[in-house]
Every structure is written in C-alpha cells, then in structure tokens.
C-alpha positions as CSV (number, residue, x, y, z in Angstrom):
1,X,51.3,-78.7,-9.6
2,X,47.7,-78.4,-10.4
3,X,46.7,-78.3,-14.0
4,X,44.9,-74.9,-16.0
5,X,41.6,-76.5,-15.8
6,X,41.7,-77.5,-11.8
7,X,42.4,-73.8,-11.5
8,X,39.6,-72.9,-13.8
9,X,37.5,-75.6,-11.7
10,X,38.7,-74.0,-8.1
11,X,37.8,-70.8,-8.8
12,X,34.3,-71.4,-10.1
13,X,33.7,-73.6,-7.0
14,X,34.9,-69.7,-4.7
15,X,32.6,-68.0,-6.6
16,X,29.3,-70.5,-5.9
17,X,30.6,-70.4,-2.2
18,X,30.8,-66.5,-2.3
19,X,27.3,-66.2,-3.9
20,X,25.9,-69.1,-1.9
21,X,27.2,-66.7,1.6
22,X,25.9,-63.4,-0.2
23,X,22.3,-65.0,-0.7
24,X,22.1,-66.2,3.2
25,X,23.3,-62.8,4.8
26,X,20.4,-61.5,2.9
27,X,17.9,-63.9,4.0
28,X,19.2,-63.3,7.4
29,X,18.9,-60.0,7.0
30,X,15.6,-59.6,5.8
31,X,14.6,-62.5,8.7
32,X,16.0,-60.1,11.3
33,X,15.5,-56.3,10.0
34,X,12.9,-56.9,7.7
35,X,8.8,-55.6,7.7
36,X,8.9,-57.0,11.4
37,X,11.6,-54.6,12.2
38,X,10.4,-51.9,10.0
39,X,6.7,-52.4,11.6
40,X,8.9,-52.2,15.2
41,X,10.4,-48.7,14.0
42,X,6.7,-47.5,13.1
43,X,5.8,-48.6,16.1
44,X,8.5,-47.1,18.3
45,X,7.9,-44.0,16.0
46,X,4.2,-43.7,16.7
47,X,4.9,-44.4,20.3
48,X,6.7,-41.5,20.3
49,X,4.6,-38.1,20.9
50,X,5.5,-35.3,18.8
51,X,4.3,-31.7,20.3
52,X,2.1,-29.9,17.4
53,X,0.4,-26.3,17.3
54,X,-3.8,-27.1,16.5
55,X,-6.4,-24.7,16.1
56,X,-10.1,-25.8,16.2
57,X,-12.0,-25.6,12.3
58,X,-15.1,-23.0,12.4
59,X,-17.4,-21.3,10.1
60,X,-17.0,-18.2,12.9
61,X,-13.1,-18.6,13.2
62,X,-11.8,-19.9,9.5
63,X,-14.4,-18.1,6.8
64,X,-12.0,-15.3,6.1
65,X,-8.9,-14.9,5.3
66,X,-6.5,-11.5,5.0
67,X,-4.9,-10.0,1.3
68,X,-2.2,-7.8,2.1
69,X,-1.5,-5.3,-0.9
70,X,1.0,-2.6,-0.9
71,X,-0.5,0.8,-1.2
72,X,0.5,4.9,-1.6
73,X,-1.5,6.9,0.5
74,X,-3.6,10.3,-0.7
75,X,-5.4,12.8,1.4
76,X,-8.9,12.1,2.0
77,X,-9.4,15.9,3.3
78,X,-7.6,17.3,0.4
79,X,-4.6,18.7,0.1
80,X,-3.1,22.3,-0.4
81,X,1.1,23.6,-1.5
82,X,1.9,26.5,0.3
83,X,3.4,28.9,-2.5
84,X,5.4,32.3,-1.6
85,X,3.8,35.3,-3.6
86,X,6.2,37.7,-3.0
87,X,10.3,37.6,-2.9
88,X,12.5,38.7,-0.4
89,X,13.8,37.2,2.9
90,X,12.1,35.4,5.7
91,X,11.8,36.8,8.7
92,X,10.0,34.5,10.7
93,X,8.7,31.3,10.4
94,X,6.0,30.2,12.6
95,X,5.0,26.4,12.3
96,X,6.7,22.5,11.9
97,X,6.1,19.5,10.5
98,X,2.7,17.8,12.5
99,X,1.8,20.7,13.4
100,X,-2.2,21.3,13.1
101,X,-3.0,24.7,11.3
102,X,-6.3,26.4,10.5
103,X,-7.3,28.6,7.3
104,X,-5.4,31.7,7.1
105,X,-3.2,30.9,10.0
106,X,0.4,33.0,9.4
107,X,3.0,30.8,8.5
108,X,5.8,32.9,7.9
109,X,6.5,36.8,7.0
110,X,9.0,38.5,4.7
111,X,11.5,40.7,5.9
112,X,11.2,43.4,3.8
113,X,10.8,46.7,5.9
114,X,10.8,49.2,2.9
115,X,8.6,47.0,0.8
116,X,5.7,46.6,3.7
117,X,6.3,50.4,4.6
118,X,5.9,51.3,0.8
119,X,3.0,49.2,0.8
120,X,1.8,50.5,4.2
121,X,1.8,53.9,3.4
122,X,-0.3,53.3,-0.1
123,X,-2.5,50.9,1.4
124,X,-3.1,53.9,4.5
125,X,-3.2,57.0,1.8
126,X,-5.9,54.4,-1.0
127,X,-8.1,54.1,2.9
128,X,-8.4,57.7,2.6
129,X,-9.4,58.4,-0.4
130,X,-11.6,55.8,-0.4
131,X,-13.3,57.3,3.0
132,X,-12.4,61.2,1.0
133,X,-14.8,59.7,-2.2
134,X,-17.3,58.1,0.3
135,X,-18.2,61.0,1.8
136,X,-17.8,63.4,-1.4
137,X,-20.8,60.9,-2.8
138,X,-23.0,60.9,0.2
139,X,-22.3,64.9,0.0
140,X,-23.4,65.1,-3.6
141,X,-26.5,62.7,-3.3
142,X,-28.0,65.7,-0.7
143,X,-27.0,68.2,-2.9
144,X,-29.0,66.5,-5.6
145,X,-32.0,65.8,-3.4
146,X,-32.2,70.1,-2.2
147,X,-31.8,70.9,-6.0
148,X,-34.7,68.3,-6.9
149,X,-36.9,69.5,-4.1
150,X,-36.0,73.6,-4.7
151,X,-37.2,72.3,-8.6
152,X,-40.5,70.7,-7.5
153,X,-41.2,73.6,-4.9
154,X,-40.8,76.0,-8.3
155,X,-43.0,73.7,-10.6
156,X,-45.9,73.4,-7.7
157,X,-45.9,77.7,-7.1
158,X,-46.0,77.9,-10.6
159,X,-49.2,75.7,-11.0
160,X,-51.0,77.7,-8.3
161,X,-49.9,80.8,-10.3
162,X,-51.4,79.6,-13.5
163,X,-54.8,78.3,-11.2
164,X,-55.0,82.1,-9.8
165,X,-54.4,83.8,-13.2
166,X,-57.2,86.0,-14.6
167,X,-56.4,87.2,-17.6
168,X,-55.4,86.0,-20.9
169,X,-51.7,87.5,-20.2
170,X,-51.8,86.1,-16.6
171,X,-53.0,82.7,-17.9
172,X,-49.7,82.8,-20.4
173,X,-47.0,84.0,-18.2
174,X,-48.5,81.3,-15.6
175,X,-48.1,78.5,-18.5
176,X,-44.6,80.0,-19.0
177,X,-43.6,80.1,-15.9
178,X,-44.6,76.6,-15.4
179,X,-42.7,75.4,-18.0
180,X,-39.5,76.6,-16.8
181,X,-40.1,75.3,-13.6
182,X,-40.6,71.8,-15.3
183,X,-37.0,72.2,-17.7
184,X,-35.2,73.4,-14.5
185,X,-36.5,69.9,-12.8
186,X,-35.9,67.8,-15.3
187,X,-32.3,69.7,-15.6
188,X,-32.0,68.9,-12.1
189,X,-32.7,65.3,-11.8
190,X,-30.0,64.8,-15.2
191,X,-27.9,66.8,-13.4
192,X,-27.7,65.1,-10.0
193,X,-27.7,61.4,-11.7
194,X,-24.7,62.5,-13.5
195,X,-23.1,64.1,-10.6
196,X,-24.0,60.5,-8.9
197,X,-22.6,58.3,-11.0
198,X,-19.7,60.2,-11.7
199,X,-19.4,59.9,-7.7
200,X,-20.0,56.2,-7.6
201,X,-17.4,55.3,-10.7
202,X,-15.3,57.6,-8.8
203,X,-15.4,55.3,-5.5
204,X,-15.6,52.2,-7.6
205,X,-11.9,52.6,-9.1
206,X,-10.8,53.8,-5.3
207,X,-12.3,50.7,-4.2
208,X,-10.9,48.3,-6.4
209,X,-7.0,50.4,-5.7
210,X,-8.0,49.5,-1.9
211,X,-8.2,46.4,-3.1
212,X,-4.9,45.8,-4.6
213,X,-3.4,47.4,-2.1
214,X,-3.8,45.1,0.6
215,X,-3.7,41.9,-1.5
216,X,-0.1,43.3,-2.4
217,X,0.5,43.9,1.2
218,X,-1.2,40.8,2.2
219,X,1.5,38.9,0.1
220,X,4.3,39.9,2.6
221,X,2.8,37.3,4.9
222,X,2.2,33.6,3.9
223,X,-0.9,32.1,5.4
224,X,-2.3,28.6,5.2
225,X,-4.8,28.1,2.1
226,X,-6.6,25.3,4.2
227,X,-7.1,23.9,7.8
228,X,-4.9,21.1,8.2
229,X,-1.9,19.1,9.6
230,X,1.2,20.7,8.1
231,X,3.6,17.5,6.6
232,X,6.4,19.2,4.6
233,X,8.7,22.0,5.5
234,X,10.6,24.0,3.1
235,X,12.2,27.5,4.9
236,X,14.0,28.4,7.8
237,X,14.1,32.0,9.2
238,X,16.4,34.2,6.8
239,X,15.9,32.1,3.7
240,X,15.5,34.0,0.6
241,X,12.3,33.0,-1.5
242,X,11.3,34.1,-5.2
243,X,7.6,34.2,-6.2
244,X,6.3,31.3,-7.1
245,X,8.6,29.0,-4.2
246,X,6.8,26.2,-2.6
247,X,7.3,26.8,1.6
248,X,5.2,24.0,2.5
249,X,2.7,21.3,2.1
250,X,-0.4,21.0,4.5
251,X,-2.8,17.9,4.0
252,X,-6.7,18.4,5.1
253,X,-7.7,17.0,8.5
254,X,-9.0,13.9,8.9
255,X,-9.2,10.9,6.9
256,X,-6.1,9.2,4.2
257,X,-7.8,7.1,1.4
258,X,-6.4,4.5,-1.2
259,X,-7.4,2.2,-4.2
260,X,-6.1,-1.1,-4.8
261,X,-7.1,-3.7,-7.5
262,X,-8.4,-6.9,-7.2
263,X,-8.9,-9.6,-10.0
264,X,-13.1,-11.5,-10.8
265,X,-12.5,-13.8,-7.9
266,X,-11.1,-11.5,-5.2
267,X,-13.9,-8.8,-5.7
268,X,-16.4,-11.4,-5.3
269,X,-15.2,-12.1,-2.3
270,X,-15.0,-8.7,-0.7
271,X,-18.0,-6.6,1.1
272,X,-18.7,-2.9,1.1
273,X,-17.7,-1.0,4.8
274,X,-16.0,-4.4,5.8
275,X,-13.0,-3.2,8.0
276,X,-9.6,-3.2,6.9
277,X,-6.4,-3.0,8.8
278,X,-3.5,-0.2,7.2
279,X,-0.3,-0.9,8.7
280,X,2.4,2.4,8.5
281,X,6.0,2.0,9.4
282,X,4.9,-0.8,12.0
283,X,1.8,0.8,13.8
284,X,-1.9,-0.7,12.6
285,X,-4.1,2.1,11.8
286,X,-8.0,1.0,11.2
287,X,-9.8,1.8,7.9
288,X,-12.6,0.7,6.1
289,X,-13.8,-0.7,2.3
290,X,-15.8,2.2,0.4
291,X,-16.6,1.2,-2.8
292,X,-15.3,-1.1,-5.2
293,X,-15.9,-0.7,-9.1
294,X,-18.4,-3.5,-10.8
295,X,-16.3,-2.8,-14.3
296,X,-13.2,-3.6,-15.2
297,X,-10.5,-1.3,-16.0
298,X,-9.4,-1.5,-19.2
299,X,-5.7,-1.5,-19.0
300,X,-5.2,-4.3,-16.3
301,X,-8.5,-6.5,-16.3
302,X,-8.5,-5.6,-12.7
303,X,-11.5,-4.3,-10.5
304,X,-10.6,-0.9,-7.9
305,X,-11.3,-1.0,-4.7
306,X,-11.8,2.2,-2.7
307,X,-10.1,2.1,0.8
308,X,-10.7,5.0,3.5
309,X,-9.3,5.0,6.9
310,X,-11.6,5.4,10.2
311,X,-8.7,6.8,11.8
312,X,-7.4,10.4,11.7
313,X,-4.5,9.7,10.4
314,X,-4.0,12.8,7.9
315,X,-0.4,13.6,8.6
316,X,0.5,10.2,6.9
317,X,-1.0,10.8,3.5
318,X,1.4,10.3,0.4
319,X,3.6,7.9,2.4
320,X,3.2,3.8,1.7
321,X,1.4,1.4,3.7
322,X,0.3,-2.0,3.8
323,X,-3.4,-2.8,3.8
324,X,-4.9,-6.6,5.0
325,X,-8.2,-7.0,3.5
326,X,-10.6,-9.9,4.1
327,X,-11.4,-12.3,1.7
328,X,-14.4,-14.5,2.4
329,X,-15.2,-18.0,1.8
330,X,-16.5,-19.2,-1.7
331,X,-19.2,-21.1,0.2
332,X,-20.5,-22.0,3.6
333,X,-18.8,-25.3,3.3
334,X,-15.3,-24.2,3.3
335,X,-12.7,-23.2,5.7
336,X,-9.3,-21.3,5.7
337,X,-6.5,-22.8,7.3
338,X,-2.8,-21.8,7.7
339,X,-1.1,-22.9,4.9
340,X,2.1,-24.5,6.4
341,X,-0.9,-26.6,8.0
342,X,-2.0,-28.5,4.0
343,X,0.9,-31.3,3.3
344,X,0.9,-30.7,-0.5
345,X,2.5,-34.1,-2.4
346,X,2.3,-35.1,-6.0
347,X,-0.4,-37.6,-5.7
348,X,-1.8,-36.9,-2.4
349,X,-3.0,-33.4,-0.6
350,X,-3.2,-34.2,2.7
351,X,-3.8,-32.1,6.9
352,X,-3.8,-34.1,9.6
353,X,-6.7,-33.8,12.7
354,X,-6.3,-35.0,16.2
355,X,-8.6,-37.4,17.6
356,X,-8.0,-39.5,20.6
357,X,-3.9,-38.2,21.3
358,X,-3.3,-39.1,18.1
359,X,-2.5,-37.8,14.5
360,X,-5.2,-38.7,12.0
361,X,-4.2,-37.9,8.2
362,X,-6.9,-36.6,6.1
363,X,-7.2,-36.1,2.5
364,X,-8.4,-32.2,0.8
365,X,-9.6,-30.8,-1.7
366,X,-7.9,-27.3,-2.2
367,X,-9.3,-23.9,-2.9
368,X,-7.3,-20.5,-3.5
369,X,-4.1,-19.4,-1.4
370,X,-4.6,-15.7,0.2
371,X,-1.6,-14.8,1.8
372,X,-0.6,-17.3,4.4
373,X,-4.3,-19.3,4.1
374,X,-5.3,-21.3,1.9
375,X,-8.9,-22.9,1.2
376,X,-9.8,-26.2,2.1
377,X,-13.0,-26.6,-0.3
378,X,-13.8,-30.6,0.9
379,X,-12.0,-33.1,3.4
380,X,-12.8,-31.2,6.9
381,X,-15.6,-31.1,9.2
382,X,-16.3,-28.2,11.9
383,X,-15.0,-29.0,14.7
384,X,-12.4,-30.9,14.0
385,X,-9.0,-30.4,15.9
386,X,-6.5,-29.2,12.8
387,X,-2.7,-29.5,13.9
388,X,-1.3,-26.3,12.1
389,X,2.0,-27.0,12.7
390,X,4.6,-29.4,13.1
391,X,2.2,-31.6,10.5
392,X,5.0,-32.2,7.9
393,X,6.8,-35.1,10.3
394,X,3.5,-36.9,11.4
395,X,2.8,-40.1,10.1
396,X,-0.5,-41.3,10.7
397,X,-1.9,-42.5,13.9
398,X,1.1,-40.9,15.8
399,X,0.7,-40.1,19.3
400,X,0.5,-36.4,19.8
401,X,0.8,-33.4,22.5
402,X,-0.5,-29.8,22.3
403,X,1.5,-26.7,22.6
C-alpha cells in the first residue's frame, strides 16, 4: 500500500504529463492551422470572386445629390369656396370632382318655383318701370328744349321790338316786354333742370331696384366665382342648403406651388429654376425651384424655399407630396456616392474600387449625408470603378465580377 506522500508524488507527476500534452497539441496546432493556414484561407477567400454592383465616379454623374422633404400642396392659380346665397332645395347639380369649369359656369340651381317666380315677376315689372322712367326722361328733356327755344324766340322778337320802337312809350313797353321775355327764359331753363333731375333721380332709384332684383334672382343659381378644376363636392340633387353653405371648392388652373425649409448648408447648395421632381400618390410630376429666401426665419433658423410645379397639375393642390431636390457639391473635387457604397468603422472609413478584377480598398474622407448619398470630400479619383454594393464582405485584393 503506497504511502500519502507517493500519492501526493503520483499525482503531481499526471499533472506535468497533462500540461506537458496540453503545450504540444498547441504547438501542433499552431504548426498545422496557424498564419500558413490562415494566409491559405485568405488566399482561398480572395480566389474566390464575389459578384458586386459598381458605378463609374464623375463630376457629370456624382456632383449632385437628391433631398426629399415632405410637403402640403397650395394652389398656384388661386383658389375659390363655392358658397350658396340663397336657401332652399337643389334641383340640379351640374358638375364633379375634376371637372374643368370656367367663370360663371352654373353649378347647380335651387328648386324653388314660387321663390324664382316671385322674383321673376319683380325682376320683369322693376324692367318696366325702368324702360316707363327712361322714356318719361327722354320725354321731359324735349319738353324742356321747346319751352327753352319758345323762351328765346320771345326774348329775340322782343329785342327787334325795342330796335323798331319810336317813341318814348314804344321804347318802354319794348324794354318791358323784353324783360319778360328774359324772366320767362330764365324760368324756363330752372324749370326744365328741375324737371330733369327729378327725371334722372327718378331712374337712378329704378335702376339700382333693377339691380337688386336680379342679384336676388341671380342667387337661385350657383355659379363658379373663378375658372378652374373643381376638387371638392358638397351637394347632391335634392339636398337642402341654408345661406351661407359651402357646395364646393374649385382650385385655379394651372400651376400647385410649395415652400420647404432648408438649414445654411443646404441653401448654399441649391440654384434658382433648378428642376425638382414632386412625387403624388406614386406618379412624378415635374416642378421647378423659384425663389429661396437669403434671411432666416426667425422661429426655426431655417431658410424657405419656393417650389412651383411646370406641370398642370391644379386638381392636386392641398393634398401632400414628396419633393427631391438637388443638392450640389461643396466643391469641384467631390463626389456623391450611394451610401451603402462608404464602409464606415471606428478607426477606418473606407470604399473599395476595382482595378484589374480585383477589389482595391480605399480610405475617405467624408462630407454630408443627403438622403441615400453621402459626400466623399478626399480618397477618390474620376474615373475610378466604385463597387456600390456588395462592398461590406470584400476584403482587399479579392477577385471580383460585375453585375
């Protein structure tokens, strides 16, 4: 039976042998799967061609890139409510949604027989008295005009009367004479300018009753205050409106405009009448840059930017839209590139070129992000072949194939 301390001594001689077998497998190991092995796996991996998406970097191709802001959309043309002016029930209605309208086009008319027969029949019996009082004036002015002249003939036979007159009694009854001929004139011409304005104030206020008469008649049909494409619908046929009820909306033809805001380094970066693109519920409309403000506003620190569409595209105002604006290069020596295209690390930024079939990592410097681009201010040439993607799994010098 072996002692306590030839057990102590037997198991400190397993343990050397254990260690002694642990250190050789890992000499083995490194001998056989080592850097050699690791260089073999790089090797076999760079062998191996990976199939990337490239693009070639140009100032023509890669100086811009597009912002995409959300926008709501207002009439460029104007825009006009359609507002009932009278109550009652609709008879007929006489337009839809999309529809182009012009200026006083009839929308819709009320149903309201007695009313517009009321109405009728007033606007009818106002004509004429209007015609009555027209013709009772031109009547008076002639009047006027024989009295005048019947008043000058009398002043004239009495002046040859007093030129013929002999005697002292003659001469007097001459003068007198005269005279009365001159206070009949003068009575006259007071007379007939009474007589004619009385006449005219007299077709003035028949005038201005002929006047309300058909604006309240006119108010038993709706018309369109503007020319237009109509885009909201409010009646039907035997809907009842009050005064005041809105029965439609009707935007002014032609073009939809926006603003947008854009921070100091954006608005640099913009140019007046450079075209946009205005995307509605999938379909790309085409549109242009106006104006853009050189001040601030005060509330956001933000610059506005104008926006007006080239296209007629009117019936789509007050609905919202995206608009892709271009952004332009903060100098010549730059290039936008897809962003999924930039390998961002902590300690390295890095894109990767093709030269020869093969991958060919590059170190950047990098600019600002706009949208899906970003700005590559130093690290590429023009020219050069930029894999765009499929980039994140190269390693460099791998053997590559274009999509």
């Amino acid at each position: 039976m072996k002692t306590p301390e030839e057990i102590r001594k037997h198991k400190r001689n397993q343990n050397i042998i254990s260690a002694l077998i642990l250190i050789l497998g890992t000499f083995f190991a490194y001998i056989f799967f080592g850097p050699k092995n690791q260089d073999k796996q790089i090797e076999s991996v760079q062998e191996t061609a990976s199939l990337v998406k490239v693009m070639t970097i140009s100032q023509d191709s890669s100086k811009k890139a597009k912002l995409e802001k959300t926008v709501s959309l207002s009439a460029g043309g104007g825009q006009a409510q359609v507002i009932s002016e009278f109550s009652g029930r609709i008879k007929a209605v006489n337009f839809e949604v999309g529809e182009k309208v012009s200026e006083g086009q009839v929308l819709a008319i009320f149903d309201q027989s007695e009313s517009q027969n009321s109405l009728r029949v007033s606007l009818e019996s106002v004509e004429k008295n209007y015609q009555l009082t027209k013709d009772n004036l031109e009547e008076t002015k002639d009047l006027v005009e024989k009295n005048i002249d019947l008043a000058n003939r009398a002043v004239k036979i009495a002046e040859i009367g007093k030129d013929q007159a002999n005697t002292d009694d003659e001469k007097n009854l001459a003068e007198q004479n005269l005279k009365i001929a001159k206070d009949q004139k003068k009575q006259a011409e007071v007379s007939a300018e009474i007589q004619i304005n009385g006449a005219k104030i007299q077709l003035e206020q028949v005038a201005q009753a002929l006047k309300q008469s058909k604006i309240a008649y006119e108010k038993t049909i709706i018309k369109s205050p503007i020319s237009g494409v109509i885009n909201s619908k409010k009646i039907n046929p035997q809907d009842f409106l009050s005064l005041g009820q809105v029965v439609a909306s009707v935007v002014g033809e032609g073009k939809v405009e926006t603003v947008l805001y854009l921070n100091q380094e954006e608005i640099d970066r913009i140019k007046i009448n450079d075209s946009v693109e205005i995307v509605i519920d999938g379909k790309n409309y085409s549109g242009k840059i106006d104006s853009y403000s050189k001040i601030a506003n005060e509330n956001n620190g933000r610059f506005e930017v104008k926006i007006v569409s080239t296209d007629n595209i009117s019936r789509n105002a007050n609905q919202t839209a995206e608009v892709f604006l271009n952004i332009y290069l903060a100098n010549q020596a730059s290039f936008f590139v897809p962003l999924d295209s930039v390998n961002i690390g902590q300690t390295k930024k890095e894109v990767f070129v093709v030269r020869d079939g093969k991958a060919v990592a590059k170190n950047v410097e990098l600019g600002k992000i706009i949208g899906t681009q970003i700005e590559i201010l130093s690290g590429l040439e023009n020219g050069e072949v930029l894999v765009v993607e499929n980039s994140r799994n190269l390693q460099d010098g791998q053997l590559v194939k274009l999509k």
